[in-house]
N, C-alpha and C positions, 0 to 999 in steps of 0.2 A: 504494500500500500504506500503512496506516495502521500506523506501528510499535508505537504506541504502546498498540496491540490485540494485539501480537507476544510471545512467548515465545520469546528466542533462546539458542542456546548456540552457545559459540566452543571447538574442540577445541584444545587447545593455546594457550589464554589469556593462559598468564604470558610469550608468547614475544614479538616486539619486533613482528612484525603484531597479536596479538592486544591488545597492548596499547594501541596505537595506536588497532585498533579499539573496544576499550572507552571508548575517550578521547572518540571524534568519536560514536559510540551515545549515550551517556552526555550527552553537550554539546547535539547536537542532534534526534535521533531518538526519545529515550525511550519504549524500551522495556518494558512490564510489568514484565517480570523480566527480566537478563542471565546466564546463565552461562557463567561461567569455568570451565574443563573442561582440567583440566593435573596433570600427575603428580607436582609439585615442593610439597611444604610450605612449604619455606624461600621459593621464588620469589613461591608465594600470598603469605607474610607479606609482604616485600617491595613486593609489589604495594600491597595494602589500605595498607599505615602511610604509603606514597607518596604518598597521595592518593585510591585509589581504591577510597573506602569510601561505599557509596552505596546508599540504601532498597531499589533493584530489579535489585542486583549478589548473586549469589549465588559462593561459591569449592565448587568440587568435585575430592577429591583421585582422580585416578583414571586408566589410561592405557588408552587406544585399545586396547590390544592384550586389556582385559577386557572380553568383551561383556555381560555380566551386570553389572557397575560402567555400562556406558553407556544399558543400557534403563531403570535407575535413574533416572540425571544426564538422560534424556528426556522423561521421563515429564509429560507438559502440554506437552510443546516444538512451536515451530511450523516453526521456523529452524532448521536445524543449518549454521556455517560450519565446514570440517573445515580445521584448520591447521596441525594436530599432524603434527610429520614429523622425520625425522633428516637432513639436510641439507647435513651437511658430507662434498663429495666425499671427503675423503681418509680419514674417520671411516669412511665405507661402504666403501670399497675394501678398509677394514682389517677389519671387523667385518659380513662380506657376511652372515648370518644374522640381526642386529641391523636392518639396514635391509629387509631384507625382510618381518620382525615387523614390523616398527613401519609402516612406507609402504605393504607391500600388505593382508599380514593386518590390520595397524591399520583400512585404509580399507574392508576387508571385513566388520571390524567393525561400521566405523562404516555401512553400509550396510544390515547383516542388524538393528541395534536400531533405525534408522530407520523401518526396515518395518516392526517387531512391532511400535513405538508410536505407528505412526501420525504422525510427523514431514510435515508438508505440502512443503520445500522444504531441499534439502542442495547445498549450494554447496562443492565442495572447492577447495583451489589446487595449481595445477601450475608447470610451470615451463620455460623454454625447454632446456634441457636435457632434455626427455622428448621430442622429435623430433630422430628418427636416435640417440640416445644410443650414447656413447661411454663412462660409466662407470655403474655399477653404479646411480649415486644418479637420473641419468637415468632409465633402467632401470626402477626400483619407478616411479619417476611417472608413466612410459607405462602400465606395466601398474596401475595406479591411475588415472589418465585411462580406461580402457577398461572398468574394474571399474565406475565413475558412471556410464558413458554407458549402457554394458548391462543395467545394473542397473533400466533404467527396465521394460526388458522385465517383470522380476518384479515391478512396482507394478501393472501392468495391473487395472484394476477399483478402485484405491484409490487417496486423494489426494497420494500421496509423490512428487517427480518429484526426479529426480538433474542438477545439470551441474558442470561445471568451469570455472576463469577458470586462463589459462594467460598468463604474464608473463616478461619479462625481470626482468637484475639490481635490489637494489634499493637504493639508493644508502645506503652507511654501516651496512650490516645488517649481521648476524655473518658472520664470513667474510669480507667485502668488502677487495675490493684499495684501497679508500681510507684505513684508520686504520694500512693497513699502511705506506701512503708516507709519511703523516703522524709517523710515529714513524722513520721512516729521514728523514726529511726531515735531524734535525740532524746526520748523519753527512756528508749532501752527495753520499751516494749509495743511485738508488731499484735497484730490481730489476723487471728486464719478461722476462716469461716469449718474448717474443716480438715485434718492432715493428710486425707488421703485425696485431697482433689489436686483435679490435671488438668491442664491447659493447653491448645493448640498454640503456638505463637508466630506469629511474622512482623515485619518492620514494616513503616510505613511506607517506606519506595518499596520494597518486597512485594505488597499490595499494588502500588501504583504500575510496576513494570507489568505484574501479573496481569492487569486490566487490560491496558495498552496490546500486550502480545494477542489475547483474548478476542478484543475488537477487534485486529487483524484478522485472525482466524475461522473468527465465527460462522455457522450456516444462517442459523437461527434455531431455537429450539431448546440448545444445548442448557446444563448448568457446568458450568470449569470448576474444578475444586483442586487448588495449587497442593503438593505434598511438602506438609510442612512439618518442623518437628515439635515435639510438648514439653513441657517440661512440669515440673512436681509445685508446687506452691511453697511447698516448705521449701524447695530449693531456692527458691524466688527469694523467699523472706532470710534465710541463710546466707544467701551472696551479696543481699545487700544490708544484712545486719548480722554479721556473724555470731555476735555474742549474745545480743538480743532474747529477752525472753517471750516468747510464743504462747499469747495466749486465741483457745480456740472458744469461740462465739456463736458457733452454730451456723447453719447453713444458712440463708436467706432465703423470703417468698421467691418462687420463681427463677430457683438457683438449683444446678445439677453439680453434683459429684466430676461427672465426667463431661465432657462435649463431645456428639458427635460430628462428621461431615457428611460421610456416607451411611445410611443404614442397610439392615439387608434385603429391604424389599428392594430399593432404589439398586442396587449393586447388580441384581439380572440385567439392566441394560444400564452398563456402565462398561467404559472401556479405560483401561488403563494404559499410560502412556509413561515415558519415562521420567517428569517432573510433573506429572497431574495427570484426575482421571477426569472424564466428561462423562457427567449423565445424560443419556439420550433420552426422550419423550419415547413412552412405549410403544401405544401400539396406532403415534399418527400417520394418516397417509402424507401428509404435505413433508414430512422429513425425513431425506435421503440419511443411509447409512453409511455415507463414505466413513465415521470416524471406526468404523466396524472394520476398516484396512489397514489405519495406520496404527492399534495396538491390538491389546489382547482382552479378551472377557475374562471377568471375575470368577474365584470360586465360589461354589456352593454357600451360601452366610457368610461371608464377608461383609464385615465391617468396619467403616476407617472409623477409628471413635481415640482419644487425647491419650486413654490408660491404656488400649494395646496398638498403641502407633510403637511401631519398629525402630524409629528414630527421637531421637531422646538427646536435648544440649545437657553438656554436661558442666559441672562450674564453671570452669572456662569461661566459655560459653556464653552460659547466661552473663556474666560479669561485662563480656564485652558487648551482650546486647544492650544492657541496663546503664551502659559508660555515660552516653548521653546526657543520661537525665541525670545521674550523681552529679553534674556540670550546673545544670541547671538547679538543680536543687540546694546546693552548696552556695550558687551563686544571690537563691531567695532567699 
């Protein structure tokens, strides 16, 4: 793909993926034009006076949940990556009508102005928390994951094709249990909801290239799930407080032990490839099986789930993922 022939817009822009992704677009890809597509004035400003003020960056104030603001903010687009979401488990648990606007209507949205304007390829993100979901924020993602893939069904005859990249945690994002040890660090004591829970993890450009390669590839249909490695929570809390005493809290609403990506219904049509597998839609007619060439099908019950992932950082490791934010932490 030639980006540089590309008209993209990023839904929810001003957030810590999208900005990341304007970063690595912007450095290497260059794109025609970028739009930034987020509902925040003040975050736009913020953004632009940071740095990211550039010939083929556009800002557009406007939110997902207006379809007539989005067939606007489309209009010549070739790219849509959807990123805009509400996110924070215990936000939705609390404001269950809130997340359902925004995550499912949002991407329903963003689906129905795709199609009116002729958008060639819409990339959304999911999240391992939308298989088997346990709370709410789950929940919209699955039935947002289902909204893309089905959607391709109504492109029939036209060049729009829908998928999804579906990931673990992402290391030092909002919400993350890392800045939270990091500031309980000087007390001498962390808080672990639980010792035996595991976590998938990746960096934030880890996510962002993963997208990028993604939207390249895509038929439509598909869900990407990157192979990534997990790591122990106590390890987490250990490498960046080593001495620290550990105390456990109990699990929270809406909180699992484990994470999965893949479960093992989803795994019969899943193919696996050398750095991720793709879920294929089972049984539709509109989508070819070319990814049925380039790996190999799953065993019998398989499942990619955080506690028996194969791959595991080990202190190291984690030390040097978590380097970052010791920086920043040290420096608040």
């Amino acid at each position: 793909m030639d980006w540089t022939q590309q008209v993209v817009l990023v839904t929810g822009g001003t957030g810590s993926f999208g900005k990341k992704f304007t970063e690595i677009m912007l450095r290497e890809y260059h794109p025609a034009k970028l739009i930034v597509f987020s509902r925040d004035e003040l975050k736009q400003h913020e953004m632009r006076v940071s740095g990211f003020d550039h010939p083929s960056l556009r800002y557009f104030i406007g939110d997902v949940r207006d379809q007539v603001r989005l067939k606007r903010a489309m209009h010549g687009v070739n790219i849509v990556i959807h990123a805009a979401a509400l996110k924070q488990v215990p936000a939705c648990e609390y404001n269950p009508m809130e997340a359902i606007k925004t995550n499912i209507l949002g991407s329903s949205n963003v689906i129905e102005a795709a199609l009116d304007m002729g958008v060639q390829k819409v990339l959304a993100l999911s999240t391992d928390k939308a298989v088997n979901p346990v709370n709410l924020y789950g929940t919209t993602k699955l039935a947002a994951e289902k909204l893309f893939v089905q959607s391709n069904a109504y492109a029939a005859g036209t060049q729009t094709r829908f998928s999804c990249v579906r990931y673990g945690n992402v290391v030092g994002s909002r919400g993350s249990v890392i800045p939270i040890f990091f500031k309980q660090r000087d007390d001498g004591k962390l808080t672990v909801t639980d010792m035996r829970m595991t976590r998938f993890w990746l960096t934030l450009e880890q996510g962002v290239r993963f997208v990028i390669r993604c939207s390249e590839q895509m038929l439509g249909g598909e869900v990407f799930v990157p192979k990534i490695p997990s790591t122990r929570i106590i390890d987490l809390a250990k490498a960046i407080a080593p001495g620290a005493e550990l105390e456990v809290i109990g699990i929270r609403p809406g909180e699992k032990l484990h994470e999965v990506l893949i479960h093992e219904d989803e795994a019969r049509s899943t193919v696996e490839l050398e750095d991720m597998f793709v879920v294929q839609p089972t049984t539709e007619l509109w989508f070819g099986r070319q990814w049925q060439e380039r790996g190999k099908s799953l065993p019998e019950g398989f499942r990619y789930a955080s506690d028996t992932n194969p791959d595991w950082l080990d202190m190291n490791q984690i030390r040097d993922l978590i380097a970052p934010f010791e920086i920043g932490a040290s420096e608040g």
